[in-house]
C-alpha positions as CSV (number, residue, x, y, z in Angstrom):
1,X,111.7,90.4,136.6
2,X,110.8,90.6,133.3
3,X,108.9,88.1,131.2
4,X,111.7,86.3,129.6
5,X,111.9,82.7,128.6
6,X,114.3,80.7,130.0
7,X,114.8,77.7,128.5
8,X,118.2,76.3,129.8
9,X,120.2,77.4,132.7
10,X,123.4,74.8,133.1
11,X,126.6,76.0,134.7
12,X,127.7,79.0,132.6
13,X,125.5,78.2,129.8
14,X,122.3,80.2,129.8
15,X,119.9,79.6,126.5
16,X,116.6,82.1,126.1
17,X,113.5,81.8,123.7
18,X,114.0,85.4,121.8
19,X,110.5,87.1,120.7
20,X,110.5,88.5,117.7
21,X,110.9,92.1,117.4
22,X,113.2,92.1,119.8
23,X,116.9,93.4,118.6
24,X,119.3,90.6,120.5
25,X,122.0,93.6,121.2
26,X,123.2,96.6,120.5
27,X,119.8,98.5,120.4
28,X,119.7,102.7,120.3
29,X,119.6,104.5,123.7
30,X,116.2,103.5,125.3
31,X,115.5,100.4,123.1
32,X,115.1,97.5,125.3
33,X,117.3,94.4,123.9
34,X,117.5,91.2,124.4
35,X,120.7,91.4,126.2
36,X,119.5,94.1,128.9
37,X,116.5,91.4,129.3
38,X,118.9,88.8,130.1
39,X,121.6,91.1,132.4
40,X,118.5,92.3,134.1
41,X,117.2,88.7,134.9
42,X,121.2,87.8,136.4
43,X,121.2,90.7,138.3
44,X,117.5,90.0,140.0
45,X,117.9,86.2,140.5
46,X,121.8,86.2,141.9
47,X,121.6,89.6,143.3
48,X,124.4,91.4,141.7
49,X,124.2,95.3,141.3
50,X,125.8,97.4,138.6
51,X,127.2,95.6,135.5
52,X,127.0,92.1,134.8
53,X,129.1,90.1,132.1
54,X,127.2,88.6,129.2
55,X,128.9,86.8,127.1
56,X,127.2,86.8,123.3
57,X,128.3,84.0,120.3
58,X,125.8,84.3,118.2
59,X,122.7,86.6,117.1
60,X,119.2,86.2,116.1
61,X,117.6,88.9,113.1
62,X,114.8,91.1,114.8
63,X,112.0,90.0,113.0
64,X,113.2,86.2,114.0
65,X,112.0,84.1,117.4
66,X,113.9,81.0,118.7
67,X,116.8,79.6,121.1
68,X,119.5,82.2,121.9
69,X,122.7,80.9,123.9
70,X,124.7,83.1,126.1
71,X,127.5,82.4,128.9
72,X,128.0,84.2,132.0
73,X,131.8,83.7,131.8
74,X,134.6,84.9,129.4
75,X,136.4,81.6,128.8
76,X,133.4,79.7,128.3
77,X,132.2,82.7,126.1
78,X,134.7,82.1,123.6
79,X,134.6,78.6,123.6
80,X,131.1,78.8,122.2
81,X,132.2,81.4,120.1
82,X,135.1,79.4,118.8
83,X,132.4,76.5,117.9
84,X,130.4,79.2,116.0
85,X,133.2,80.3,114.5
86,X,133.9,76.3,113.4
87,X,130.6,75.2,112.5
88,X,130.2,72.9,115.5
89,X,126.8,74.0,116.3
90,X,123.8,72.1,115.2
91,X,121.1,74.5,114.3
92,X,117.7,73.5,112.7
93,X,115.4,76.0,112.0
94,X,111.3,76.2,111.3
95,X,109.8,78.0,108.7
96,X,106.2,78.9,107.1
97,X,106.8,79.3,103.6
98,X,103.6,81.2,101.4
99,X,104.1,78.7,98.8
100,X,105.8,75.2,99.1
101,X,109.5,74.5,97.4
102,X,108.8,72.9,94.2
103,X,110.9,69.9,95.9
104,X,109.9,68.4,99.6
105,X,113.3,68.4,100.5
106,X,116.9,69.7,99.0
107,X,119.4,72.2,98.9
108,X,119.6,75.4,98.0
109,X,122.9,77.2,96.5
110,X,122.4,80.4,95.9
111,X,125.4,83.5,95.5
112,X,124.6,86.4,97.7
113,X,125.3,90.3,97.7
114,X,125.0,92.5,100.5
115,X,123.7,96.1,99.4
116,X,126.3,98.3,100.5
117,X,124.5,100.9,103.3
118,X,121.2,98.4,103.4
119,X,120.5,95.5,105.7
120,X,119.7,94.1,103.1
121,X,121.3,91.3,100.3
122,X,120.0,90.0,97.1
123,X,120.8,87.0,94.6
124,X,123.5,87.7,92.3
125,X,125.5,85.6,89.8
126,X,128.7,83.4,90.5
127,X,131.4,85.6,90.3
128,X,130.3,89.0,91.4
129,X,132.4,91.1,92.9
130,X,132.0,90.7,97.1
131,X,129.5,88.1,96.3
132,X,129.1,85.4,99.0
133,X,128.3,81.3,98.4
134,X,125.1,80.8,100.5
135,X,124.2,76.7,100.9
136,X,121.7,75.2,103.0
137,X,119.2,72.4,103.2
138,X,115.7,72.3,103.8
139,X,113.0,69.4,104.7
140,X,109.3,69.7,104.3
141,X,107.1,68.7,107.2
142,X,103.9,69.7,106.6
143,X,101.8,71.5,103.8
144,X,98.4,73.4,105.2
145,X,96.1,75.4,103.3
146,X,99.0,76.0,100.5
147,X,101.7,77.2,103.0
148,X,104.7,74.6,103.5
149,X,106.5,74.3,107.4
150,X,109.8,73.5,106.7
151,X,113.0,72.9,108.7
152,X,116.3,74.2,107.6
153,X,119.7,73.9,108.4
154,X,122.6,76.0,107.1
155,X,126.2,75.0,105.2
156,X,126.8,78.7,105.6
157,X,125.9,81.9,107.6
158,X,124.9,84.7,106.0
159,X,123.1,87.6,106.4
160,X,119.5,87.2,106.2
161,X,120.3,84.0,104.1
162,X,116.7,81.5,104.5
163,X,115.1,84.7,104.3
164,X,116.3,85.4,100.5
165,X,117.6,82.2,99.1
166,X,113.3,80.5,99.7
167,X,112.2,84.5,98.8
168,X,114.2,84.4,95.8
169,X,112.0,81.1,94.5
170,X,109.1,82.7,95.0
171,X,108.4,80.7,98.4
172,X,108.9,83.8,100.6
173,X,108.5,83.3,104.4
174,X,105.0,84.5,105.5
175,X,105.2,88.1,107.1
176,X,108.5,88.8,105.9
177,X,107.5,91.9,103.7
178,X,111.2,92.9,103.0
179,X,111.8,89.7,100.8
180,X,108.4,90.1,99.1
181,X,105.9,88.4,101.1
182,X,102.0,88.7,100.5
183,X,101.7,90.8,103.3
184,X,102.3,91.7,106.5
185,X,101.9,88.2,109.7
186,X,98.1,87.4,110.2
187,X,97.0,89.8,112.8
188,X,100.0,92.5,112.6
189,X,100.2,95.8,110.3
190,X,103.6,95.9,108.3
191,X,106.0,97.5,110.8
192,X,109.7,96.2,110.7
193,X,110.3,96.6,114.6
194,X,106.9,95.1,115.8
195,X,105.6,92.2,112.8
196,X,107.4,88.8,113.4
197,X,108.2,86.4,110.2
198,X,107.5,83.1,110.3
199,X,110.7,81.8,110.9
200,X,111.8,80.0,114.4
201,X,115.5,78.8,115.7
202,X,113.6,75.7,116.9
203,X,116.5,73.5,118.3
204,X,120.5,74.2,119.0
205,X,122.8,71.6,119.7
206,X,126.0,72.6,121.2
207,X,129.5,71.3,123.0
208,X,129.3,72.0,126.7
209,X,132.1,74.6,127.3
210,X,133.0,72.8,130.7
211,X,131.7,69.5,130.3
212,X,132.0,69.1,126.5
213,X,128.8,66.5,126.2
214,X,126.1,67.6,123.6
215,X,123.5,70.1,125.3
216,X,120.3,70.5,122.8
217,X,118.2,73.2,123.4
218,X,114.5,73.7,121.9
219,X,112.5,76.2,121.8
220,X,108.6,75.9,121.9
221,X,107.2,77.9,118.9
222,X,105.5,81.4,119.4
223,X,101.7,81.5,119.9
224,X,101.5,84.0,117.3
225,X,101.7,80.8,115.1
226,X,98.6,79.8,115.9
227,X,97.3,82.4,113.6
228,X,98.9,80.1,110.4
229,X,96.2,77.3,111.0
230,X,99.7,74.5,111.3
231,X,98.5,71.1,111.7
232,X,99.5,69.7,115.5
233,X,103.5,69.8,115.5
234,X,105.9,68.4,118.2
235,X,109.4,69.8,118.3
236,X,110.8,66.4,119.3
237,X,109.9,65.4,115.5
238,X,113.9,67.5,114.6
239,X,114.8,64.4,116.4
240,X,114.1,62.1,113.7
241,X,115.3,64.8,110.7
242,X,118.6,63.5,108.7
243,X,120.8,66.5,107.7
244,X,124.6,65.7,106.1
245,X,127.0,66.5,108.1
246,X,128.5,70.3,108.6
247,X,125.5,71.6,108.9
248,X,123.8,74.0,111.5
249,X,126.3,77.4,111.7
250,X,123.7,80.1,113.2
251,X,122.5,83.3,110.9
252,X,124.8,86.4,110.4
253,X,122.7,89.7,111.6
């Protein structure tokens, strides 16, 4: 069995820590995925051969670690996709910032254009053609040795959106070299399949697709981080965070 993390394992619901550097599907031929990972792990623990459904609402970028939900059946598949879809899901995400926000907390409304051919998007004016409203909100919990953890939750979903809208104000996310940061994370050369960013899907909350009670999910943070000299964090401090409402939908890959 392979070394994935289980975090959550309840009735069709099955919720994994994702590493960074690890594409969550659709890799090339002889690219391990998070996916395989997971169909693998189904296959050894309930002994079932040959293909196993996997049922995939949401995605985390490659480059990006935290708390990826899948379902082992179809209906309850899209029932957690419709609440994707809807905005249901409660989201919060950490993040090491090279500089802190010039505010501890706020939001952040930026328009956003994807680069046809690229995975890539930039900040553009109000009004652009294929331009996209980007809107999310952002706490400070600690500042260390000038770099600022923050947690984030989204109003909207889209591609690589934390990663430009704090890059764009010159508070890039360490490691994350395509949106301008310093360099590459401490300890790892600038590759984009093998250097993480610092940036975590700590917690999800979701609807049960059977029961339909709240299920929150954390994930503990990678021990890469050690290497950014945080202050002592506990992930049960979300708890206390106070986000308006609507806000959590998961990032667009």
């Amino acid at each position: 069995m392979n070394d994935l993390q289980v975090l959550c394992e309840d009735g069709p619901v099955l919720a994994v820590n994702k590493p960074s550097g690890l594409i969550s599907q659709g890799a090339p031929l002889g690219v391990d995925s998070l996916v395989a990972q997971v169909k693998d792990y189904l296959r050894e623990k309930y002994n079932k051969p040959g293909n196993v459904y996997l049922g995939v609402p949401h995605r985390l970028d490659r480059p990006v670690s935290g708390v990826v939900v899948f379902s082992r059946n179809s209906k309850c598949a899209a029932r957690l996709s419709e609440q994707f879809a809807k905005r249901q899901v409660e989201k919060t995400y950490l993040a090491v910032l090279e500089h802190p926000p010039e505010q501890p907390a706020g939001e952040l409304v930026d328009w956003l254009y994807r680069i046809p051919d690229q995975p890539r998007v930039i900040v553009v004016n109000k009004g652009r053609a294929d331009a996209k409203e980007a809107r999310l909100h952002y706490q400070t919990l600690q500042v260390v040795q000038g770099r600022a953890l923050v947690a984030v939750r989204l109003g909207t979903g889209r591609m690589h959106q934390i990663r430009v809208q704090f890059g764009s104000r010159n508070c890039r996310i360490v490691g994350d070299t395509q949106y301008g940061a310093e360099g590459p994370f401490p300890g790892f050369r600038d590759d984009p399949v093998t250097s993480p960013i610092a940036l975590h899907g700590a917690e999800l909350t979701i609807l049960h697709p059977v029961r339909y009670d709240r299920l929150t999910i954390r994930a503990p943070l990678p021990q890469v981080w050690k290497a950014l000299g945080l202050g002592r964090f506990n992930l049960k401090t979300l708890e206390q965070l106070q986000w308006p409402e609507g806000l959590g939908h998961a990032l667009e890959e």
